[in-house]
PDB file with one MODEL, atoms N, CA, C and O in Angstrom:
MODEL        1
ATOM      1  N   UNK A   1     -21.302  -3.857  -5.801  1.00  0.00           N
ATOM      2  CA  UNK A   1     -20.854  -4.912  -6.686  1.00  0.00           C
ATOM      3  C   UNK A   1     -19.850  -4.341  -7.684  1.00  0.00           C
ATOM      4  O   UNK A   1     -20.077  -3.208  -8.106  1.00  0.00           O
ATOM      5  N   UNK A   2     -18.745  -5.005  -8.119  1.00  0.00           N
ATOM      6  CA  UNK A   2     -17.864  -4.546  -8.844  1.00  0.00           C
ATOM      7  C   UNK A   2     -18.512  -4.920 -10.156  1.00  0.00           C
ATOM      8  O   UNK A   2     -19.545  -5.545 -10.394  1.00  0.00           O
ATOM      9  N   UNK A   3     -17.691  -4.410 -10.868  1.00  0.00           N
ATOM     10  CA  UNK A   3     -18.000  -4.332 -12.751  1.00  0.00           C
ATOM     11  C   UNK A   3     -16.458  -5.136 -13.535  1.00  0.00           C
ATOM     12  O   UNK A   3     -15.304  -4.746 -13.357  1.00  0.00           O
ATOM     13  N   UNK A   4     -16.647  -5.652 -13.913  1.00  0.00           N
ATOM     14  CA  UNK A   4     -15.832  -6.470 -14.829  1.00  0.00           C
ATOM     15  C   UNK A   4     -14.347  -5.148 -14.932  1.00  0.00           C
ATOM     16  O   UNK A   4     -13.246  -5.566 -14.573  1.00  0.00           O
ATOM     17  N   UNK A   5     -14.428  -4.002 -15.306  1.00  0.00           N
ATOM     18  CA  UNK A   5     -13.702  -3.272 -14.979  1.00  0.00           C
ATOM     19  C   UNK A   5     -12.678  -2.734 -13.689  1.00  0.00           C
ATOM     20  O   UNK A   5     -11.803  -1.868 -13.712  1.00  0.00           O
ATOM     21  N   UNK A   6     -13.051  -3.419 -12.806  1.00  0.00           N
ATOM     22  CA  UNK A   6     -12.813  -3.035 -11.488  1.00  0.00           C
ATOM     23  C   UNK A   6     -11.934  -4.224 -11.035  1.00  0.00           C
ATOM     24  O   UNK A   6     -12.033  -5.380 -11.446  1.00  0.00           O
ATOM     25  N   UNK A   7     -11.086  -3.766 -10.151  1.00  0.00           N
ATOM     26  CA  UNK A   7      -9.964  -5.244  -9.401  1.00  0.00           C
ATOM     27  C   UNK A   7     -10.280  -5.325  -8.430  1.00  0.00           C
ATOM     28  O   UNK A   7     -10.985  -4.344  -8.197  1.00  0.00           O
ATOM     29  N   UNK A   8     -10.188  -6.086  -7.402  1.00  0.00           N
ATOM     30  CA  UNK A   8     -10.419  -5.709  -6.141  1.00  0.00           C
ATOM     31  C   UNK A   8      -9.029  -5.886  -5.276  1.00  0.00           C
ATOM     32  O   UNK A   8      -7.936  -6.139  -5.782  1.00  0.00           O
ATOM     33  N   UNK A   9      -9.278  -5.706  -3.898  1.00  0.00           N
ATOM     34  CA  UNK A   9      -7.423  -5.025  -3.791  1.00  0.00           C
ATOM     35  C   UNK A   9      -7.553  -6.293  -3.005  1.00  0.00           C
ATOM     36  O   UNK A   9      -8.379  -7.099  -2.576  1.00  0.00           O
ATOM     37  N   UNK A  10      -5.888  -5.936  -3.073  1.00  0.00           N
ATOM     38  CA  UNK A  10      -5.075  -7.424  -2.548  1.00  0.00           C
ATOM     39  C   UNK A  10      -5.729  -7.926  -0.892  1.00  0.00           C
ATOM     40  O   UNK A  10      -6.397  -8.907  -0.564  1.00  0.00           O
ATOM     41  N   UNK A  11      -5.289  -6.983  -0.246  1.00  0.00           N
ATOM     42  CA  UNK A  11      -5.535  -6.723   1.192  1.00  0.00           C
ATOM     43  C   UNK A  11      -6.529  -6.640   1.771  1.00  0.00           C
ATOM     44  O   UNK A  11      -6.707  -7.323   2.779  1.00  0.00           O
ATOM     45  N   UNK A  12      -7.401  -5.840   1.338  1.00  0.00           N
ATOM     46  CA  UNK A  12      -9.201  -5.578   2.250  1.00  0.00           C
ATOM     47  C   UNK A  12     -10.220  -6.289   1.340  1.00  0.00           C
ATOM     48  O   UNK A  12     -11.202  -6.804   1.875  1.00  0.00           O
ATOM     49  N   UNK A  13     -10.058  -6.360  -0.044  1.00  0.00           N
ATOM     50  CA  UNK A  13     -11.160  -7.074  -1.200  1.00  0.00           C
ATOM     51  C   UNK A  13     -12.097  -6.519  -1.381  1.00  0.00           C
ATOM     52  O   UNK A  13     -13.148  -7.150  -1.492  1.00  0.00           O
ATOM     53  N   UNK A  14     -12.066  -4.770  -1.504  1.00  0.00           N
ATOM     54  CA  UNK A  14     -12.565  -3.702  -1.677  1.00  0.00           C
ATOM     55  C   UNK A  14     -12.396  -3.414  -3.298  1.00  0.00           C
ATOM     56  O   UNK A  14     -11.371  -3.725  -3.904  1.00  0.00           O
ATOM     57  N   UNK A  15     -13.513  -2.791  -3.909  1.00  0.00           N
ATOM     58  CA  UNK A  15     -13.051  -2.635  -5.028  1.00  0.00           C
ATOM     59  C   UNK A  15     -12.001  -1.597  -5.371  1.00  0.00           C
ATOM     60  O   UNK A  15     -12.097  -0.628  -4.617  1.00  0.00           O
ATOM     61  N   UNK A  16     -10.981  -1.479  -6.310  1.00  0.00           N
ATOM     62  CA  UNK A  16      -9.711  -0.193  -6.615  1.00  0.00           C
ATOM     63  C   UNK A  16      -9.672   0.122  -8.009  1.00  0.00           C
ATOM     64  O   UNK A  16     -10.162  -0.633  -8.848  1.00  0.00           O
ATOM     65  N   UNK A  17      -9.116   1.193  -8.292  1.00  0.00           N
ATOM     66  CA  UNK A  17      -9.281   1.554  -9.537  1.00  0.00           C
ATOM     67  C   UNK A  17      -7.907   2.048  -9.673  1.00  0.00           C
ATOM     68  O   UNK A  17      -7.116   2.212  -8.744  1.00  0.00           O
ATOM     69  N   UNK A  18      -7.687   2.282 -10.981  1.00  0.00           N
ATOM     70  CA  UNK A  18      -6.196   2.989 -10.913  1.00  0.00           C
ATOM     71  C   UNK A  18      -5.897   4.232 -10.195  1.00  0.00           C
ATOM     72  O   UNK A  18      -4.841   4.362  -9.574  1.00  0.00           O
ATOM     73  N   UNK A  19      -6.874   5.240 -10.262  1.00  0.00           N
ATOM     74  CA  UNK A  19      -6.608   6.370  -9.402  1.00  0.00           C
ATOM     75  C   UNK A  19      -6.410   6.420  -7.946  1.00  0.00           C
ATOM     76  O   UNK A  19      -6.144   7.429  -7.293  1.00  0.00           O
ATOM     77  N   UNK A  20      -6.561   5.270  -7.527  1.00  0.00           N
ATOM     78  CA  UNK A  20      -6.611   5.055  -5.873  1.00  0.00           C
ATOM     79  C   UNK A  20      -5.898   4.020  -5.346  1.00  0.00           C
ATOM     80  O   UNK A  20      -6.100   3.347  -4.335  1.00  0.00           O
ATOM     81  N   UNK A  21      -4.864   3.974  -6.331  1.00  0.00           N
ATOM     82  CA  UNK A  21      -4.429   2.053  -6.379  1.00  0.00           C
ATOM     83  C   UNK A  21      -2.888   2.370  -6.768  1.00  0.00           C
ATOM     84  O   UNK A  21      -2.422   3.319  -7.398  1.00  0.00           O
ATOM     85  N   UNK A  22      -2.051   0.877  -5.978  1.00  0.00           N
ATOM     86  CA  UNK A  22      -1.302   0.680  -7.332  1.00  0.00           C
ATOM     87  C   UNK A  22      -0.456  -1.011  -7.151  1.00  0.00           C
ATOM     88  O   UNK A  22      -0.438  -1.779  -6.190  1.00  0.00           O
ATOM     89  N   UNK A  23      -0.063  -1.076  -8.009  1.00  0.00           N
ATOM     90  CA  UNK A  23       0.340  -2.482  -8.318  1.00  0.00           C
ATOM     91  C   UNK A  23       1.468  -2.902  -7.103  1.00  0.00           C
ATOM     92  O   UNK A  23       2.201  -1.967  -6.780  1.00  0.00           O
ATOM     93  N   UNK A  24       1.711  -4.293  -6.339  1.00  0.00           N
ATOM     94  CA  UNK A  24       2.431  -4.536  -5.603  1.00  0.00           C
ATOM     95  C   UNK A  24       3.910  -5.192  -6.197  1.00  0.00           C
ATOM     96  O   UNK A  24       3.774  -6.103  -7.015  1.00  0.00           O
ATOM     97  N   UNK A  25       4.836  -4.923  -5.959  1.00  0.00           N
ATOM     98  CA  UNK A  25       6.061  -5.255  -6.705  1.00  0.00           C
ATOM     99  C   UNK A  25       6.397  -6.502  -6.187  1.00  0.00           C
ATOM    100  O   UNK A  25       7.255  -7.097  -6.838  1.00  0.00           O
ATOM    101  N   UNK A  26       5.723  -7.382  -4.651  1.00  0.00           N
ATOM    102  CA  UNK A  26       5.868  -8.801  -4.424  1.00  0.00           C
ATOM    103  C   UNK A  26       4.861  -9.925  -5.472  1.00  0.00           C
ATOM    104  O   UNK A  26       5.048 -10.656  -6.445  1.00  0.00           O
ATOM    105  N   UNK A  27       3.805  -9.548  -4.636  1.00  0.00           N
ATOM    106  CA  UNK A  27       2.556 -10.354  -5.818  1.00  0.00           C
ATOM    107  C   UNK A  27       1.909 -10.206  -7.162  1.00  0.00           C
ATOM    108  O   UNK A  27       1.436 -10.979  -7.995  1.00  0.00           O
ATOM    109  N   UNK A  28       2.086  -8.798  -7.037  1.00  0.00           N
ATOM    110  CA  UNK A  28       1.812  -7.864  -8.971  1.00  0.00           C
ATOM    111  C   UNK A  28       0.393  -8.104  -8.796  1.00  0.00           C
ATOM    112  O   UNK A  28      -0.135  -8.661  -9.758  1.00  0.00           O
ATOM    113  N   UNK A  29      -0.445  -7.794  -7.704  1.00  0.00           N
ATOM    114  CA  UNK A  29      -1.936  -7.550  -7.469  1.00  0.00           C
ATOM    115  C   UNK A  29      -2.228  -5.916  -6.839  1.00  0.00           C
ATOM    116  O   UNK A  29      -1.757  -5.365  -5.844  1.00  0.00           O
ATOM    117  N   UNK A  30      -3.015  -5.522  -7.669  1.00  0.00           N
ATOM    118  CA  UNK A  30      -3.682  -4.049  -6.892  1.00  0.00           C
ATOM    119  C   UNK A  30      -3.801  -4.083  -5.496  1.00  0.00           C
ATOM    120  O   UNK A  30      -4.134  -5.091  -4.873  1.00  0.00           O
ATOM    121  N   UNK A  31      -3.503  -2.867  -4.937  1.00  0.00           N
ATOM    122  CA  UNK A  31      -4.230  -3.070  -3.876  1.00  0.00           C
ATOM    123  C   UNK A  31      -4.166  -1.171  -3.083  1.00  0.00           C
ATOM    124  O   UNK A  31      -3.189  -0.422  -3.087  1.00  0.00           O
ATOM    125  N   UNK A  32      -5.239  -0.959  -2.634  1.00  0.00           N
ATOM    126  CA  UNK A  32      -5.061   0.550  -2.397  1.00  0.00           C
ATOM    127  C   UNK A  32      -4.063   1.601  -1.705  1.00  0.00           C
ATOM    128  O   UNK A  32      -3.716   1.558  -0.524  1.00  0.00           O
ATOM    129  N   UNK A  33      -3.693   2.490  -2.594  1.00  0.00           N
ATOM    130  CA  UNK A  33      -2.635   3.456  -1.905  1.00  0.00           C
ATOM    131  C   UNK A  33      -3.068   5.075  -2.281  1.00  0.00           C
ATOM    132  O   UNK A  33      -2.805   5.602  -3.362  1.00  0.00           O
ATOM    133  N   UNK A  34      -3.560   5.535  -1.509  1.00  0.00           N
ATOM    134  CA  UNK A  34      -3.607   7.083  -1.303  1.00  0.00           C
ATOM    135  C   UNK A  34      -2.264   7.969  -1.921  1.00  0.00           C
ATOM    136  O   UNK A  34      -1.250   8.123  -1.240  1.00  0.00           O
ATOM    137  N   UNK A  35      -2.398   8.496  -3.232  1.00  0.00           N
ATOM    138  CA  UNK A  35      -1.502   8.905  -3.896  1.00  0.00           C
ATOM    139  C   UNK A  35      -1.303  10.362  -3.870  1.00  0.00           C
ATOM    140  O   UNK A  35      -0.398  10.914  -4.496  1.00  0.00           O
ATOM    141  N   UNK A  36      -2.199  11.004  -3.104  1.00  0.00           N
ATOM    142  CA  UNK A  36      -2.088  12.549  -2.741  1.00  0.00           C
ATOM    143  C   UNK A  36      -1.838  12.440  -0.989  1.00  0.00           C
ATOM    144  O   UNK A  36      -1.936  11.378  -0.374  1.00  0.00           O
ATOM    145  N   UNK A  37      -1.572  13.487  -0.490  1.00  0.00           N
ATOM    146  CA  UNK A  37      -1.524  13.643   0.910  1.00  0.00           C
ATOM    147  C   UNK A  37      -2.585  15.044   1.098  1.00  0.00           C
ATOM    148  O   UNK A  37      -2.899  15.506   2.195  1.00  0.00           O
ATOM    149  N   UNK A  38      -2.994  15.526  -0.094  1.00  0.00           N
ATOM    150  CA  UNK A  38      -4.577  16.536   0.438  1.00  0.00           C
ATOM    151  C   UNK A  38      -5.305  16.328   0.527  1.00  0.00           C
ATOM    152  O   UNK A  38      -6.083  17.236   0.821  1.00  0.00           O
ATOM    153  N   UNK A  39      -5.856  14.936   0.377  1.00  0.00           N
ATOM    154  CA  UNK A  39      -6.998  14.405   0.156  1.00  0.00           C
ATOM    155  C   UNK A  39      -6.861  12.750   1.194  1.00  0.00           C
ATOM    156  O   UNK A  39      -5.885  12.036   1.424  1.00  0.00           O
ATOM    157  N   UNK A  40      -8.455  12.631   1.651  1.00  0.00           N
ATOM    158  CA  UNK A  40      -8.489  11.770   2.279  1.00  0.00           C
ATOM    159  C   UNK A  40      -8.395  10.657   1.744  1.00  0.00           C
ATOM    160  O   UNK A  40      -8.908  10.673   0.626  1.00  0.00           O
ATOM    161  N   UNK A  41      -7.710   9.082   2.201  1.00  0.00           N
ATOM    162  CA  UNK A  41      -8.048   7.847   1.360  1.00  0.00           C
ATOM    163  C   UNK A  41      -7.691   6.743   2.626  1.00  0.00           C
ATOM    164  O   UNK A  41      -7.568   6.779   3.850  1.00  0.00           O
ATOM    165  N   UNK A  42      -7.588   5.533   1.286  1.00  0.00           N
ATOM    166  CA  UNK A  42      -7.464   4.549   1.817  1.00  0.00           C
ATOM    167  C   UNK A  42      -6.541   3.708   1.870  1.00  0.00           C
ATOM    168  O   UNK A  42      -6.724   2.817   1.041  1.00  0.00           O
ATOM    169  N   UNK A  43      -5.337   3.540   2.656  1.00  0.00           N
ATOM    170  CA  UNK A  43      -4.000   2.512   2.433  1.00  0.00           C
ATOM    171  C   UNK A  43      -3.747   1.360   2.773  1.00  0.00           C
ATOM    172  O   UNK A  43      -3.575   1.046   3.951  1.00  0.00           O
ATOM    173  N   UNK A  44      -3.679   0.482   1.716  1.00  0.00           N
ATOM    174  CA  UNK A  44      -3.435  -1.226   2.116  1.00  0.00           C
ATOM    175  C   UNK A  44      -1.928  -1.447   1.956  1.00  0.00           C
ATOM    176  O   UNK A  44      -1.307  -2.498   2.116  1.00  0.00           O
ATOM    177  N   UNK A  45      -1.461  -0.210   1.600  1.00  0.00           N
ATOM    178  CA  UNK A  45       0.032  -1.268   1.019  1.00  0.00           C
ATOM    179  C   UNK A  45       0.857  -0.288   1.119  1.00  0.00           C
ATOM    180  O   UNK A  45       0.080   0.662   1.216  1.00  0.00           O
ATOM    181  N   UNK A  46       2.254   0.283   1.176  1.00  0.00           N
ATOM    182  CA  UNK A  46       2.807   1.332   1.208  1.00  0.00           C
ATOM    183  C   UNK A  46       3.751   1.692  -0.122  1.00  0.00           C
ATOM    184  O   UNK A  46       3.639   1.086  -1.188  1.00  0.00           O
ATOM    185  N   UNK A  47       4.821   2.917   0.142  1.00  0.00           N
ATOM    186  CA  UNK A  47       5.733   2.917  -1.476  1.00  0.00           C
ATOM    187  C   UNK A  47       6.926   3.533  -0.012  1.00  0.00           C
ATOM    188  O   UNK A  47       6.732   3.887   1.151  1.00  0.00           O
ATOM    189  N   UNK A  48       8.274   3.374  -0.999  1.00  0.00           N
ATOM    190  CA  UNK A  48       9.280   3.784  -0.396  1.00  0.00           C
ATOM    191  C   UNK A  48      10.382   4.256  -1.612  1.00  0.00           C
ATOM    192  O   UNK A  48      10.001   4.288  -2.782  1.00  0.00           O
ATOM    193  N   UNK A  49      11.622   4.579  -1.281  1.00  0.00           N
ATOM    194  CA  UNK A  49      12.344   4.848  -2.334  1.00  0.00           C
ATOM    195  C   UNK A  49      13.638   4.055  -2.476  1.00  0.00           C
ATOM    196  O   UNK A  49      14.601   4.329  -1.761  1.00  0.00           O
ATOM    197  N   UNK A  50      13.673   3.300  -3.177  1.00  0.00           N
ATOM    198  CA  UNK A  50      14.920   1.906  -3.147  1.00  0.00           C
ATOM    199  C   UNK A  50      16.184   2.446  -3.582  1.00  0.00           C
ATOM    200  O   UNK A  50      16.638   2.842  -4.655  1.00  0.00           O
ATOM    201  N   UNK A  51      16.532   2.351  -2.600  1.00  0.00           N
ATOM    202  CA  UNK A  51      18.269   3.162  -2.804  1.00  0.00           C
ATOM    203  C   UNK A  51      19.308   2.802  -3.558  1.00  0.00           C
ATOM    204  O   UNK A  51      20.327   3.461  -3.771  1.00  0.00           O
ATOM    205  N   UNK A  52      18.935   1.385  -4.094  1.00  0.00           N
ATOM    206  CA  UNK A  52      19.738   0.844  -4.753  1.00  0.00           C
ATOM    207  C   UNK A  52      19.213   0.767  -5.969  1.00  0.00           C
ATOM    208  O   UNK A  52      19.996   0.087  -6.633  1.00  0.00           O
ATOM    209  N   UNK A  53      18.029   1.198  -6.825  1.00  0.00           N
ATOM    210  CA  UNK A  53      17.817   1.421  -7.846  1.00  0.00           C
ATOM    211  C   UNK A  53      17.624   2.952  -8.470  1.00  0.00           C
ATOM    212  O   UNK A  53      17.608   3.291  -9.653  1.00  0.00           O
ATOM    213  N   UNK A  54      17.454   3.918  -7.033  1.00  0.00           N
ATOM    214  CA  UNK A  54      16.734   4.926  -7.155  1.00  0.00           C
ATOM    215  C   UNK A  54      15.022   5.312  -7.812  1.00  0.00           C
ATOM    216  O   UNK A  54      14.790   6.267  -8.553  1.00  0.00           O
ATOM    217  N   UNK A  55      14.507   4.818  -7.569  1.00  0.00           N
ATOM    218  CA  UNK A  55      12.989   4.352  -8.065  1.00  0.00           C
ATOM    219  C   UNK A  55      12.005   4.158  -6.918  1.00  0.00           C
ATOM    220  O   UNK A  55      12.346   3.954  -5.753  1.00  0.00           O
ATOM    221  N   UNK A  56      10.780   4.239  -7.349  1.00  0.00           N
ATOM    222  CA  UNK A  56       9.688   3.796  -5.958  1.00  0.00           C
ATOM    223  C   UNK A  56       9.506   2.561  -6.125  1.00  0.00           C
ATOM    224  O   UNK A  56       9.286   2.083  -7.238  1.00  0.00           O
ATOM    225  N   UNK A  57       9.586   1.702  -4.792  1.00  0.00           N
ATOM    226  CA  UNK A  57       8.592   0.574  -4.264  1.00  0.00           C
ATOM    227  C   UNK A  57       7.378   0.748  -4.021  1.00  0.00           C
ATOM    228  O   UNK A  57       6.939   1.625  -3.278  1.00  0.00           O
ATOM    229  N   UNK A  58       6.846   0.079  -4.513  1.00  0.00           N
ATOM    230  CA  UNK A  58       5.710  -0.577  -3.956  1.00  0.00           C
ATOM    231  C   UNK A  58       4.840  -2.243  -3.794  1.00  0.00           C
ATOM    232  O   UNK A  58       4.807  -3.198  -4.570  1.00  0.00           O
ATOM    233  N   UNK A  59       4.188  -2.020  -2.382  1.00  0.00           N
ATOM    234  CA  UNK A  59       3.958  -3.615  -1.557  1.00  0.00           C
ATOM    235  C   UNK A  59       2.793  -3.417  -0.505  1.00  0.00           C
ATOM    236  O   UNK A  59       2.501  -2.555   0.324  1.00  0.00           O
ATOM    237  N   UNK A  60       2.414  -4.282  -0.811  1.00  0.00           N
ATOM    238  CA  UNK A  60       0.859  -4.527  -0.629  1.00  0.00           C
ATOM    239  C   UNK A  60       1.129  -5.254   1.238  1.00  0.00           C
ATOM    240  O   UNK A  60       1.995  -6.053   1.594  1.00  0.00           O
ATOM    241  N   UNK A  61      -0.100  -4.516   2.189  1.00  0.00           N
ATOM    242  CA  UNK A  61       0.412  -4.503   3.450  1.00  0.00           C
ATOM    243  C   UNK A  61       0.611  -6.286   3.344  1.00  0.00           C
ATOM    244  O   UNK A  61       1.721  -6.723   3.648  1.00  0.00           O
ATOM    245  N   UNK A  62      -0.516  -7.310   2.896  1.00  0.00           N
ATOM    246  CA  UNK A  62      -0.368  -8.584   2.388  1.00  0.00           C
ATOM    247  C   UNK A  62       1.220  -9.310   2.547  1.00  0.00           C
ATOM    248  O   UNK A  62       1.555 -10.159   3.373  1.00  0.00           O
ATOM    249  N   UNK A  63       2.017  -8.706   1.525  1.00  0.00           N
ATOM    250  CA  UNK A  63       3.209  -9.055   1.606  1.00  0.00           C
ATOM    251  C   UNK A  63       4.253  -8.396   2.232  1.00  0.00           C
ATOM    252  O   UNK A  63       5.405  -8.721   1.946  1.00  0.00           O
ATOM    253  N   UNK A  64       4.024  -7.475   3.081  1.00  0.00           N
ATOM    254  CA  UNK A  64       4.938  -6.690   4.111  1.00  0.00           C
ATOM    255  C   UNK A  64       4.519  -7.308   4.905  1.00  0.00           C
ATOM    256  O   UNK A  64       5.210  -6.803   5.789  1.00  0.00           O
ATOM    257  N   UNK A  65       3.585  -8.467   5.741  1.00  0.00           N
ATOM    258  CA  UNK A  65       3.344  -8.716   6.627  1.00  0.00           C
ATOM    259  C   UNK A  65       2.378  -8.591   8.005  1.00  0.00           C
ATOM    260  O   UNK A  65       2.316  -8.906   9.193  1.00  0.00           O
ATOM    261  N   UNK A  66       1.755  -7.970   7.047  1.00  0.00           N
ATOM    262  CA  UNK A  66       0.392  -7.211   7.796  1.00  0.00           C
ATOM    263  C   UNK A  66       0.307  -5.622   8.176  1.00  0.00           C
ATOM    264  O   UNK A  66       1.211  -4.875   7.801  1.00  0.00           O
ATOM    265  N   UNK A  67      -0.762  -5.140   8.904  1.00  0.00           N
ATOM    266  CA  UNK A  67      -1.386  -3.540   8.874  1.00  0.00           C
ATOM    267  C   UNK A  67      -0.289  -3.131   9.153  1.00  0.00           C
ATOM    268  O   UNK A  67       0.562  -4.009   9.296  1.00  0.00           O
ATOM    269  N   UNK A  68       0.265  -1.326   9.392  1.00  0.00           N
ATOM    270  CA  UNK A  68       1.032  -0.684  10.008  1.00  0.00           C
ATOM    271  C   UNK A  68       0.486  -0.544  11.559  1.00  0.00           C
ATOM    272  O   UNK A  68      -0.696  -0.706  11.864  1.00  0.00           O
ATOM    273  N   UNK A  69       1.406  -0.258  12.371  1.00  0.00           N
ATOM    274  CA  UNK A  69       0.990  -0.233  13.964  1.00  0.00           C
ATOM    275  C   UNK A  69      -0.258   0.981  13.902  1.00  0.00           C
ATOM    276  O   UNK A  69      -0.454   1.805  13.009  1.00  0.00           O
ATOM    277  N   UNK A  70      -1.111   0.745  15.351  1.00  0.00           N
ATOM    278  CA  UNK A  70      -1.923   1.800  15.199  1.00  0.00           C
ATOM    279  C   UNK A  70      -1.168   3.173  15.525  1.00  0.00           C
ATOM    280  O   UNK A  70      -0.067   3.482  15.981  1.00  0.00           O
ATOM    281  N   UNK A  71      -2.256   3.813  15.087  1.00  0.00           N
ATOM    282  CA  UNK A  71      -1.300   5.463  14.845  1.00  0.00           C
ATOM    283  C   UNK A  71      -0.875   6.226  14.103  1.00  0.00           C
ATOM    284  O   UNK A  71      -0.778   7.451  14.166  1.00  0.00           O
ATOM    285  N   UNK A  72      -0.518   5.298  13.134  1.00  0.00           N
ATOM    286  CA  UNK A  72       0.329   5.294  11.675  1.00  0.00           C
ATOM    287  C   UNK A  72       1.467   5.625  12.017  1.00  0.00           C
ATOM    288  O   UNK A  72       1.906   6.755  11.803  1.00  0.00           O
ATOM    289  N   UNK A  73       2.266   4.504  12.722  1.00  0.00           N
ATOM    290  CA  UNK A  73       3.508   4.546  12.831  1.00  0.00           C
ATOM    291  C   UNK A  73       3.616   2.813  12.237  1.00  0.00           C
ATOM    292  O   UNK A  73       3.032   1.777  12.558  1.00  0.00           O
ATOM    293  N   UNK A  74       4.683   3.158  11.220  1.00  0.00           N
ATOM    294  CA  UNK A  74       5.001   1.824  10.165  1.00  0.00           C
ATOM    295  C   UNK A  74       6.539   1.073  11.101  1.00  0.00           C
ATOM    296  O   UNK A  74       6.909  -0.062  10.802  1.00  0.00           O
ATOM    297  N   UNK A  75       6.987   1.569  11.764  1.00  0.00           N
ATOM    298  CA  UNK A  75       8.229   1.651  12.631  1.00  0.00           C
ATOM    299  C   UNK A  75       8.371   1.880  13.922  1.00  0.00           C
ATOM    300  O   UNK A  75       7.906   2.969  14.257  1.00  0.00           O
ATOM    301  N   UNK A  76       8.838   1.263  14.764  1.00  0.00           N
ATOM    302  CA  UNK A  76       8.780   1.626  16.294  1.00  0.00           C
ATOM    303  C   UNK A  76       9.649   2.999  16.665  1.00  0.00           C
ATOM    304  O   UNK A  76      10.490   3.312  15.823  1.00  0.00           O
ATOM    305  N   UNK A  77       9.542   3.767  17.729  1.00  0.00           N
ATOM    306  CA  UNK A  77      10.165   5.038  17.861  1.00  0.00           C
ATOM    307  C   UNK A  77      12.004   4.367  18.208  1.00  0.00           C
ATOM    308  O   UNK A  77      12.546   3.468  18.851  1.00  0.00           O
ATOM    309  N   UNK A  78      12.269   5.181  17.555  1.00  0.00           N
ATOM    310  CA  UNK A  78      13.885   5.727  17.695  1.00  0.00           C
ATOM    311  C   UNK A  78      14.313   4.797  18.857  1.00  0.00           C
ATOM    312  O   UNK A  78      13.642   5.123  19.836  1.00  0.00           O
ATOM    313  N   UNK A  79      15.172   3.747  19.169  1.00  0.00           N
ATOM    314  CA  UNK A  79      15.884   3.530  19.995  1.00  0.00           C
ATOM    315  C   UNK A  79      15.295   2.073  20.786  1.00  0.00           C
ATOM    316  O   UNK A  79      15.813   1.360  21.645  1.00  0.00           O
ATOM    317  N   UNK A  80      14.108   2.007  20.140  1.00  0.00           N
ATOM    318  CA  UNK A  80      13.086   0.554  20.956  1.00  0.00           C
ATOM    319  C   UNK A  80      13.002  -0.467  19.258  1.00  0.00           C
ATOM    320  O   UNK A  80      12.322  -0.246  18.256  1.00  0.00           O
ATOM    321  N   UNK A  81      13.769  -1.319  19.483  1.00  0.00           N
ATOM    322  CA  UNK A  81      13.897  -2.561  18.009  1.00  0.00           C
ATOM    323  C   UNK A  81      14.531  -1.509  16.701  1.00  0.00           C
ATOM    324  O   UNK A  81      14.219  -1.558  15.511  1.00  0.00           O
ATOM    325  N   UNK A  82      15.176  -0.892  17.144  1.00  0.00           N
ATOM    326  CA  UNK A  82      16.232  -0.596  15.912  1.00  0.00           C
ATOM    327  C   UNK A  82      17.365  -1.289  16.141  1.00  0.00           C
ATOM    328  O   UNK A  82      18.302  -1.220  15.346  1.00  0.00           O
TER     329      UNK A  82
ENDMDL
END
C-alpha cells in the first residue's frame, strides 16, 4: 500500500519515489526510470538528449506509445523501417 508520500507511476501503477523515478515532459506524471546503469531497476518511460535544446528528455512509455520491443531494443535494426 502506498503512503500519502508516494506517487504511483504513470505506466505500471506501481508505487515511485524520486530516486527511481522521473517526471514525464508529455503528461508531467512520474513514472519509473532506472537512473544508474550498475544497478538493477525498473523502466516505464525513457530520457534522450534533444538536440535542439541541448538538455534531457524525458517520457513516460504511456505517451511514447507503449513498451520498448522485446529485448530492449527501442528501434528496429539498421536498415528494416528507417
Amino acid at each position: 500500500m502506498m503512503t500519502t508520500a508516494e506517487e504511483a507511476c504513470a505506466v505500471c501503477g506501481d508505487a515511485v519515489d524520486k530516486s527511481n523515478s522521473a517526471l514525464c515532459g508529455g503528461c508531467d506524471r512520474r513514472f519509473h526510470l532506472n537512473l544508474r546503469n550498475d544497478v538493477e531497476g525498473k523502466d516505464c518511460g525513457d530520457v534522450w538528449i534533444d538536440e535542439q535544446y541541448l538538455s534531457l528528455s524525458f517520457a513516460c512509455f504511456a505517451c511514447l506509445g507503449g513498451q520498448p520491443a522485446a529485448g530492449g531494443q527501442s528501434e528496429p535494426p539498421v536498415g528494416q523501417g528507417h
